[in-house]
LOMAR-771717 format. One line per field, with one value per residue (C-alpha): residue number from 1; residue in three letters; chain; z, x, y. Coordinates in nm, 2 decimals, padded with zeros to 4 digits. Layout:
resi <- NUM;... .
resn <- ALA;... .
chain <- A;... .
z <- Z;... .
x <- X;... .
y <- Y;... .
This chain:
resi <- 1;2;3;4;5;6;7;8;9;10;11;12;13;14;15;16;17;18;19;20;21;22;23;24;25;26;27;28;29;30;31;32;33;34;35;36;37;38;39;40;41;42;43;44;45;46;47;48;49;50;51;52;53;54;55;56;57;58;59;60;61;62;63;64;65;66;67;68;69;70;71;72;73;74;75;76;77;78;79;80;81;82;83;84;85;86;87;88;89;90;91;92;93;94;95;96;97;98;99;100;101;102;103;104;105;106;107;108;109;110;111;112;113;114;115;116;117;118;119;120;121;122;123;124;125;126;127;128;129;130;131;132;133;134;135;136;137;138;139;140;141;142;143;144;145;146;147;148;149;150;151;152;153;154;155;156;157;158;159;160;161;162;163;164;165;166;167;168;169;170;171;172;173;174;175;176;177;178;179;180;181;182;183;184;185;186;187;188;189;190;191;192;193;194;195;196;197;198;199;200;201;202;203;204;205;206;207;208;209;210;211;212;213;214;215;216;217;218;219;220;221;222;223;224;225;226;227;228;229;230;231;232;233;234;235;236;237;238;239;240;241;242;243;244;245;246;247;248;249;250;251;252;253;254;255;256;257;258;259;260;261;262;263;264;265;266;267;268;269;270;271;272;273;274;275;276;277;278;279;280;281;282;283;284;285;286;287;288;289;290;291;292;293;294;295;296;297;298;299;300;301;302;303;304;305;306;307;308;309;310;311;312;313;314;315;316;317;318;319;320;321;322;323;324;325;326;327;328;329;330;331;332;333;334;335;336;337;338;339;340;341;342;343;344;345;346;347;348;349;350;351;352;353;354;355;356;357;358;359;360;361;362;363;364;365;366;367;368;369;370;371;372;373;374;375;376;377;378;379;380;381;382;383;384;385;386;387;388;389;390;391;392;393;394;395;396;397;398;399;400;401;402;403;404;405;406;407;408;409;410;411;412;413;414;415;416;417;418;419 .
resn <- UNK;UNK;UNK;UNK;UNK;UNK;UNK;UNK;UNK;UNK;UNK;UNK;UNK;UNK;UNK;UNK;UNK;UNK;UNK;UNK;UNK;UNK;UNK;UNK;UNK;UNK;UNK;UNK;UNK;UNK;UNK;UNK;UNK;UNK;UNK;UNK;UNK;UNK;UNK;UNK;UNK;UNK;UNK;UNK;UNK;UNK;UNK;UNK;UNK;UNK;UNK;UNK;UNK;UNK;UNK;UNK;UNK;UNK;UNK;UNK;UNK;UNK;UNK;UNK;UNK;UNK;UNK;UNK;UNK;UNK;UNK;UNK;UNK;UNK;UNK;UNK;UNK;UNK;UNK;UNK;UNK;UNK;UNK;UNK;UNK;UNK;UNK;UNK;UNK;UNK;UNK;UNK;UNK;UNK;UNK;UNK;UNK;UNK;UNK;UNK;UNK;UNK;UNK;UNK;UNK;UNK;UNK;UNK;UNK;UNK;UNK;UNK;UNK;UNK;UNK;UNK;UNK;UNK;UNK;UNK;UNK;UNK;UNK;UNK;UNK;UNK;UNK;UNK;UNK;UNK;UNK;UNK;UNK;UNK;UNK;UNK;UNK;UNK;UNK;UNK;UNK;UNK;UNK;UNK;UNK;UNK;UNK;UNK;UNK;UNK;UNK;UNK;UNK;UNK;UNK;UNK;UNK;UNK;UNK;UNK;UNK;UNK;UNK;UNK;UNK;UNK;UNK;UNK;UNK;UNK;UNK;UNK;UNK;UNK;UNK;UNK;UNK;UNK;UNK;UNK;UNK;UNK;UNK;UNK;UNK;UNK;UNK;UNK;UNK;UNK;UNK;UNK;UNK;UNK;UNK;UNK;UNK;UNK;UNK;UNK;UNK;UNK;UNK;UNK;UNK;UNK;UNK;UNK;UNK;UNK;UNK;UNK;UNK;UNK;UNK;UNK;UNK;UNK;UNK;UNK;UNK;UNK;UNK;UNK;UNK;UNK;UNK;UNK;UNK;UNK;UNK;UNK;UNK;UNK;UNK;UNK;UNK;UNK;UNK;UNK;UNK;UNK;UNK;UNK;UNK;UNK;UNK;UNK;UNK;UNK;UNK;UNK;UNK;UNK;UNK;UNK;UNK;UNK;UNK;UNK;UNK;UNK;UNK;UNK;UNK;UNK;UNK;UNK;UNK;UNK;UNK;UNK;UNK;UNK;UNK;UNK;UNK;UNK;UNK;UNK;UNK;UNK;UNK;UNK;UNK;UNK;UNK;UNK;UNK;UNK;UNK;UNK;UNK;UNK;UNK;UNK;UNK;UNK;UNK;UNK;UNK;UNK;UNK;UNK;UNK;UNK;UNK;UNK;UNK;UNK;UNK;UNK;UNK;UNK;UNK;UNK;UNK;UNK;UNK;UNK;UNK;UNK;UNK;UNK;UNK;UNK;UNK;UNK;UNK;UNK;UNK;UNK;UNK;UNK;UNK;UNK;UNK;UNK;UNK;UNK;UNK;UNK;UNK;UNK;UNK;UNK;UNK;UNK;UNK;UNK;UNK;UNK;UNK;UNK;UNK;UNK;UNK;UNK;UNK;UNK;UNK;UNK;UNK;UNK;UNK;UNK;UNK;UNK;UNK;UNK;UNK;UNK;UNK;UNK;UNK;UNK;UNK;UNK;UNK;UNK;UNK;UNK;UNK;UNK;UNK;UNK;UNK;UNK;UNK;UNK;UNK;UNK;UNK;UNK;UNK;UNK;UNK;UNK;UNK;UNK;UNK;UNK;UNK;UNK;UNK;UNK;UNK;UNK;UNK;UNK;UNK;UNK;UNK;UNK;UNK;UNK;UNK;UNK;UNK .
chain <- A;A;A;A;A;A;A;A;A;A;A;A;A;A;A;A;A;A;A;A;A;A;A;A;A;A;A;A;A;A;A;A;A;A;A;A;A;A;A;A;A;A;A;A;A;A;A;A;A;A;A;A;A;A;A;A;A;A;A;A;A;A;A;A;A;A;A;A;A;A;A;A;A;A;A;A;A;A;A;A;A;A;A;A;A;A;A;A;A;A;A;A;A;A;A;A;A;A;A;A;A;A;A;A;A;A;A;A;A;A;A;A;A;A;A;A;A;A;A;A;A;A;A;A;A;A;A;A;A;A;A;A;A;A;A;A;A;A;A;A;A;A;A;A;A;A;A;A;A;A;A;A;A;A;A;A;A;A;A;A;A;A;A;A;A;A;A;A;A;A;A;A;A;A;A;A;A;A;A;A;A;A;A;A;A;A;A;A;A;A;A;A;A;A;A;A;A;A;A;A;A;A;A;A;A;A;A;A;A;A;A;A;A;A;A;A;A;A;A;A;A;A;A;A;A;A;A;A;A;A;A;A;A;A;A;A;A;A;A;A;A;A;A;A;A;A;A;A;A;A;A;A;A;A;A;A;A;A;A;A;A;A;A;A;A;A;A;A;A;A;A;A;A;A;A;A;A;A;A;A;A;A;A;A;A;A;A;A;A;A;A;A;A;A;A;A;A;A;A;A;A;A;A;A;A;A;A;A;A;A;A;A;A;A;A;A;A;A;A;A;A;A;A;A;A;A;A;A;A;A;A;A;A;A;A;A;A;A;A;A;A;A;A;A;A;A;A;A;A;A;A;A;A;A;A;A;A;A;A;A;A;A;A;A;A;A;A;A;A;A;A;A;A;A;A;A;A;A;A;A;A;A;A;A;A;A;A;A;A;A;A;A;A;A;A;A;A;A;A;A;A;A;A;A;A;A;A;A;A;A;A;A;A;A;A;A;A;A;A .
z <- 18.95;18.81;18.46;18.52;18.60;18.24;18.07;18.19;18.13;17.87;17.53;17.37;17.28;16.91;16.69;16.73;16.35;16.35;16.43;16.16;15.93;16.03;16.03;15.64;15.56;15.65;15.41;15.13;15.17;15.19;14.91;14.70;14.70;14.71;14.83;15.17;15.34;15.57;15.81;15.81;16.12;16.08;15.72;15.48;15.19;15.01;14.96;14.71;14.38;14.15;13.77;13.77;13.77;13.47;13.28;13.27;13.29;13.63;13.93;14.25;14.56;14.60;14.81;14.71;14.92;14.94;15.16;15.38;15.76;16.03;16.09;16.02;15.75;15.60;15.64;15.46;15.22;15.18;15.14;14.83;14.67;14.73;14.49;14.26;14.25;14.24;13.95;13.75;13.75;13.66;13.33;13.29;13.29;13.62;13.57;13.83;13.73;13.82;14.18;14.24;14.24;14.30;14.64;14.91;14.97;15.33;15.54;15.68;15.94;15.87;15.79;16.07;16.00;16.03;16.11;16.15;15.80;15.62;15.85;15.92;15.56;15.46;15.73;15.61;15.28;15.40;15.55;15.26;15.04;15.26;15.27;14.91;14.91;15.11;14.93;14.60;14.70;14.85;14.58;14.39;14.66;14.59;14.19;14.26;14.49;14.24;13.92;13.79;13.78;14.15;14.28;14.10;14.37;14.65;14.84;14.58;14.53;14.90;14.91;14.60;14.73;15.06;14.91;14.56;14.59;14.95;15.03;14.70;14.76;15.11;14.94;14.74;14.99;15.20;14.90;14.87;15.22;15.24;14.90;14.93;14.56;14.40;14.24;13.90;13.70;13.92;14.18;14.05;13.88;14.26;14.38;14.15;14.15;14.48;14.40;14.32;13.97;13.78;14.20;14.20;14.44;14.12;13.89;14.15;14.22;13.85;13.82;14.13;14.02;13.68;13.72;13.94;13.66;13.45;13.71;13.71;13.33;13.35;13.09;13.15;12.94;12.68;12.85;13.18;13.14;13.04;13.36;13.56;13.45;13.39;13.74;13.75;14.01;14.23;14.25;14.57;14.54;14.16;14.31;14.56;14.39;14.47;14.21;14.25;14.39;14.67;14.70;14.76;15.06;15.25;15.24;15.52;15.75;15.79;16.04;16.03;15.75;15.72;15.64;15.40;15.20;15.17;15.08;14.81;14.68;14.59;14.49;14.22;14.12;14.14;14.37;14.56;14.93;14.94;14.70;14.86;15.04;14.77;14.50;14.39;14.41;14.33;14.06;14.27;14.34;14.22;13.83;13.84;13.59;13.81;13.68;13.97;13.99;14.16;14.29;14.16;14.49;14.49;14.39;14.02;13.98;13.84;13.63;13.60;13.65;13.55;13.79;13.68;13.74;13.72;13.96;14.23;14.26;14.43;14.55;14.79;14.88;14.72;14.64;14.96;14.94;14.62;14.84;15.20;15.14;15.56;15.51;15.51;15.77;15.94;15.87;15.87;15.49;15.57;15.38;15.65;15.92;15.72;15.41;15.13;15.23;15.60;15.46;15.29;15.59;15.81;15.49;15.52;15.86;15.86;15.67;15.87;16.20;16.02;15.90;15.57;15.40;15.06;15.06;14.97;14.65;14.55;14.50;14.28;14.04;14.06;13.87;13.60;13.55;13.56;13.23;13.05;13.06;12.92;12.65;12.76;12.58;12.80;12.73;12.89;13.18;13.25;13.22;13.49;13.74;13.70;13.60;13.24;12.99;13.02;13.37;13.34;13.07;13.26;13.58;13.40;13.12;13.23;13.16;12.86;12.70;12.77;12.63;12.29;12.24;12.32;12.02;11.78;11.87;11.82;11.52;11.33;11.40;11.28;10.95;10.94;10.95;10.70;10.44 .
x <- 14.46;14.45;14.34;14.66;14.85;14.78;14.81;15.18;15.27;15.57;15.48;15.60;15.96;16.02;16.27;16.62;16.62;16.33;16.55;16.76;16.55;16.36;16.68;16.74;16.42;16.45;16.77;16.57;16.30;16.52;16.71;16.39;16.37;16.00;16.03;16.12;16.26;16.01;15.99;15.70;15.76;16.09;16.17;16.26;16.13;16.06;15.75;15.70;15.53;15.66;15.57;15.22;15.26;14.98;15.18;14.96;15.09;15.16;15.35;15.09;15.24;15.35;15.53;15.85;15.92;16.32;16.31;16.59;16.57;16.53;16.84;17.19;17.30;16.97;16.94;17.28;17.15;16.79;17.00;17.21;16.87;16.66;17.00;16.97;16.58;16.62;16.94;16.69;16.40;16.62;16.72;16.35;16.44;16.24;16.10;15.88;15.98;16.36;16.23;16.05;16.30;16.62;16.78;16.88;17.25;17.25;17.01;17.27;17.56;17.92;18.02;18.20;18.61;18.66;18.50;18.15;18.17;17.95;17.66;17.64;17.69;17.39;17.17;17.23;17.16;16.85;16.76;16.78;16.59;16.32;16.32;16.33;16.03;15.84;15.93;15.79;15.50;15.39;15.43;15.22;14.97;14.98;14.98;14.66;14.44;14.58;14.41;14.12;13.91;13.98;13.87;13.54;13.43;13.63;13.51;13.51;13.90;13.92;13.73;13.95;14.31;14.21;14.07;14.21;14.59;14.68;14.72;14.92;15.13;15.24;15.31;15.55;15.70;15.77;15.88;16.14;16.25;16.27;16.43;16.62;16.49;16.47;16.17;16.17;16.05;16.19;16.03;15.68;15.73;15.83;15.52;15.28;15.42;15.33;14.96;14.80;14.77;14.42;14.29;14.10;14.42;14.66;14.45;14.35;14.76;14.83;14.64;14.75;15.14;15.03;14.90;15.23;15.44;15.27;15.31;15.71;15.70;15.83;15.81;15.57;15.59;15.39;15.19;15.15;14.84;14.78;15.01;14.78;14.42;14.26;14.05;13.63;13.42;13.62;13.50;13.32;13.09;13.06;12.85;12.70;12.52;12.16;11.87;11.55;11.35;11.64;11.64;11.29;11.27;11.64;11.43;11.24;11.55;11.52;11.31;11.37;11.17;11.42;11.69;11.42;11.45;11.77;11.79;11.54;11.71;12.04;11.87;11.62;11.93;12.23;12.38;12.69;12.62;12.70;12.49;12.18;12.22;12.38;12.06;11.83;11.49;11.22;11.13;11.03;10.69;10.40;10.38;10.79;10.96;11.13;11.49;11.71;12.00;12.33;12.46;12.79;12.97;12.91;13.26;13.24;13.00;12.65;12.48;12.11;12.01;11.66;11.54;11.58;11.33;11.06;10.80;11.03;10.96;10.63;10.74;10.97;10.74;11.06;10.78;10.78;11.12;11.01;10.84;11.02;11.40;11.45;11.26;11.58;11.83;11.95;12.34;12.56;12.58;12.78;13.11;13.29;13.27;13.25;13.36;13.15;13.38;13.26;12.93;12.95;13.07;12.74;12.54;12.80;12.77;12.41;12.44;12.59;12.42;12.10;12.28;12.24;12.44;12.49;12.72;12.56;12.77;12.63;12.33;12.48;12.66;12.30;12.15;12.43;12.39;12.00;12.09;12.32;12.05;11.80;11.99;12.09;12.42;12.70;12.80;12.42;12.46;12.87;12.72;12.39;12.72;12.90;13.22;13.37;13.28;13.67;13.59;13.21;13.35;13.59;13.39;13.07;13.31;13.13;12.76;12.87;13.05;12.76;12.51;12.70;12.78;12.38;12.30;12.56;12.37;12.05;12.09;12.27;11.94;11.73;11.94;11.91;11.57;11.52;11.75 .
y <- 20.18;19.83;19.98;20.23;19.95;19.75;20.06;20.09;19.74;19.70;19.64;19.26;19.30;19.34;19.10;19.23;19.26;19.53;19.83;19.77;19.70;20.05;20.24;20.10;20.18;20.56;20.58;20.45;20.64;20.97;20.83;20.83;20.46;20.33;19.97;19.85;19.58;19.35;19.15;18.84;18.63;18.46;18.53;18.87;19.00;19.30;19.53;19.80;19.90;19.63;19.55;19.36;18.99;18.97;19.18;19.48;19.80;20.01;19.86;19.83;19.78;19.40;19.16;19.00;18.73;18.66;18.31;18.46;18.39;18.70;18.69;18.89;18.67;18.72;19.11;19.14;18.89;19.09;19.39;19.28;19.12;19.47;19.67;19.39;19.43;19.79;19.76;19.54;19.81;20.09;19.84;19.74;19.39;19.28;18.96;18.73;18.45;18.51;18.50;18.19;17.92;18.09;17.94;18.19;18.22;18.35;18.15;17.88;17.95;17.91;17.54;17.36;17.21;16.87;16.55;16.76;16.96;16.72;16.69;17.07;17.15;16.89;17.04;17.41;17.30;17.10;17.41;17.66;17.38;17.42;17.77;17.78;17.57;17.72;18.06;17.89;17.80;18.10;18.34;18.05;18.10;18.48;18.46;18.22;18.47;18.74;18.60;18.83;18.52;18.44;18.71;18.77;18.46;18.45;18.19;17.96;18.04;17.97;17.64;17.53;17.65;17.46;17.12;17.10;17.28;17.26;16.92;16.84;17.14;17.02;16.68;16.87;17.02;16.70;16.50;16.82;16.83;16.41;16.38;16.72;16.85;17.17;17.30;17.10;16.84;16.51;16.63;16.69;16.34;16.18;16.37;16.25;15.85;15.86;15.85;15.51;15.43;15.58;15.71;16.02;16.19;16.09;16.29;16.60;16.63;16.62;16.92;17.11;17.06;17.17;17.46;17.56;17.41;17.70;17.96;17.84;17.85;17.53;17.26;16.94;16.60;16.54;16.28;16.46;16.46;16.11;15.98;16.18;16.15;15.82;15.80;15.71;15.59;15.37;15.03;14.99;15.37;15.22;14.89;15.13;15.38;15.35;15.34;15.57;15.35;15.30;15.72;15.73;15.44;15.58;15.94;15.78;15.72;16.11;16.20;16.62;16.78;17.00;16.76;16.60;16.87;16.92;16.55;16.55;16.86;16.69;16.36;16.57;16.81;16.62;16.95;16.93;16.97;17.33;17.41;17.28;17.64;17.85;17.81;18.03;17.82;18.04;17.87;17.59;17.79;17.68;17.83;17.79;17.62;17.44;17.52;17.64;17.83;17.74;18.11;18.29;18.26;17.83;17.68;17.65;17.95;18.01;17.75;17.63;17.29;17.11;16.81;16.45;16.27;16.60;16.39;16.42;16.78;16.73;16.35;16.59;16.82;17.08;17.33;17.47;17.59;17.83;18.00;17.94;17.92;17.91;17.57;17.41;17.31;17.64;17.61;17.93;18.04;18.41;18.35;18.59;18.34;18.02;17.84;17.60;17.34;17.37;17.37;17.08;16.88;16.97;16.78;16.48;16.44;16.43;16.17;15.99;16.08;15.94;15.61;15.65;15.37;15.65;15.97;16.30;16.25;15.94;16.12;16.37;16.03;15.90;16.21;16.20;15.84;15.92;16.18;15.94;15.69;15.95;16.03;16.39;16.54;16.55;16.85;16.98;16.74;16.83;17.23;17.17;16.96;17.27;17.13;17.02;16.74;16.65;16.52;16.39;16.19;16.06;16.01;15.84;15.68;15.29;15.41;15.67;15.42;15.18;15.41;15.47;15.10;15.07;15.32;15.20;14.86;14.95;15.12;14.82;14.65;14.92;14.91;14.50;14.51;14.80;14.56 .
């Protein structure tokens, strides 16, 4: 009787919108009409086969998101944008990009008479901004997981929306809310100023906002890039970084193999922390080259990397993992319940439940300092780091410039001797 009894229990009521919204739908469908009007929470939009946002031909079915609130202002409002949607199909002059910073017109109540006009009228504007906002931003969210390359490594998309977009984007959005600006260039230029001069923040936002400049087709200055970029090692992990001999004794502060390994991994490689568990290391085996490979779904995708210094292969004891891959710490590597982000915490606070005085990444600027000073080409050593030269030039600008000046240096001498 008590299963009866749940069984007949009332079902959560549904938003007082959803009838009508239902009821609209059924015309359009019997009207031939293919897209729909939706509800997502508290806010309308529209879903239907649309024009592809790459520009390729055939119109999957898409989400238009409208910004309008769940409410009757809004329906009416969703109701006039769906014929104009509609009007502008039938014309084949649809265009994405007339619907990510257009403000909606029907979110806000009736302005008050009188002495209380202003403030309600600068809260229902406030209000809209926000909306419009928040409107932006997700369609750039959806125009990011969209892109071909995105999607050939998901989780790397994921770990980068999260750690590299995100916390700029909501920047944005409460400089706009604040400061009560649109979408546009003073507000991307309020966003950015907030960043220290040359910090590594400054230079990570500048790229964020850029890339939804482009998705906005909107115009950047000329020396965008050069107000944004300009960041290194800061000061204190610059003193910090440890030399080999100081990576050989701190390996004794770790008292579980496991964690050994992993530790002599990123010191010999230069890996991220994630990628200590997303790496093909066969080769490791005795009769390997020794030349691992970081795997496809790691955040900037497949690329080899040889060890510096080669020694430290069997100084580790890393040989075992060519042929025993579960020799390292067992951390949670299935993408479905976890993230490389997440990943990359458990190394970083292993590090500091050991009391290491060094980051996991300070072994990584080691290695590339270790490669400058060998003379490797940048371009090699930037490709085995998995990211571009633009940025290991920038990062390791003190010992590359060092090591040029060094060669210029030397060979003047050579040529004073020679004469």
């Amino acid at each position: 009787m008590a299963q009866s009894a749940a069984r007949s229990e009332p079902s959560p009521p549904l938003h007082p919108l959803d009838a009508a919204i239902r009821e609209h739908n059924t015309l359009l469908a019997a009207s031939g009409v293919a897209l729909r009007l939706e509800r997502r929470g508290g806010r309308l939009g529209l879903r239907g086969p649309l024009p592809c946002r790459r520009g390729t031909a055939g119109h999957p079915v898409q989400r238009l998101s409208l910004g309008l609130q769940a409410d009757g202002p809004g329906l009416e409002q969703a109701r006039a944008e769906l014929r104009k949607v509609l009007q502008q199909l039938q014309q084949q002059r649809f265009e994405w990009r007339h619907w990510t910073t257009a403000l909606p017109s029907a979110t806000t109540t009736a302005p008050a008479t009188g002495r209380g006009q202003a403030p309600v009228e600068a809260q229902a504007q406030s209000q809209a901004q926000a909306l419009a906002i928040a409107d932006v931003l997700e369609r750039f969210e959806q125009a990011f997981f969209s892109d071909p390359r995105r999607r050939r490594n998901p989780a790397g998309s994921r770990t980068t929306w999260t750690s590299a977009y995100l916390p700029y984007l909501r920047r944005l959005r409460a400089a706009a809310e604040a400061q009560g600006l649109a979408v546009g260039l003073p507000l991307l230029e309020a966003v950015i100023e907030s960043y220290p001069l040359a910090s590594r923040g400054r230079q990570q936002c500048g790229t964020a906002l850029a890339a939804l400049a482009r998705h906005l087709e909107l115009e950047l200055p000329p020396d965008w890039s050069e107000r944004c970029g300009g960041y290194g090692l800061h000061a204190a992990q610059f003193r910090r970084l440890p030399s080999d001999g100081q990576i050989l004794q701190l390996l004794h502060q770790v008292p579980n193999p496991a964690w050994r390994l992993a530790y002599g991994l990123m010191a010999t490689y230069g890996l991220r922390n994630h990628e200590v568990f997303f790496a093909d290391l066969s080769a490791l085996a005795p009769g390997g080259d020794r030349v691992i490979r970081v795997l496809p779904t790691s955040k900037t995708g497949e690329h080899q990397v040889w060890p510096f210094q080669p020694e430290w292969v069997e100084r580790f004891g890393l040989e075992v993992l060519g042929l025993d891959p579960a020799a390292l710490p067992p951390v949670c590597t299935d993408l479905r319940r976890t993230t490389l982000q997440q990943v990359g915490r458990r190394v970083a606070e292993q590090f500091r439940r050991y009391a290491l005085p060094i980051t996991p990444y300070d072994l990584r600027h080691a290695w590339a300092v270790r490669t400058i000073h060998i003379g490797l080409p940048d371009t090699v050593a930037a490709r085995m780091m998995g990211h571009s030269v633009a940025i290991h030039t920038r990062t390791y600008h003190h010992w590359i410039t060092r090591r040029d000046q060094q060669q210029a240096v030397d060979a003047a001498l050579a040529r004073h001797r020679a004469a």
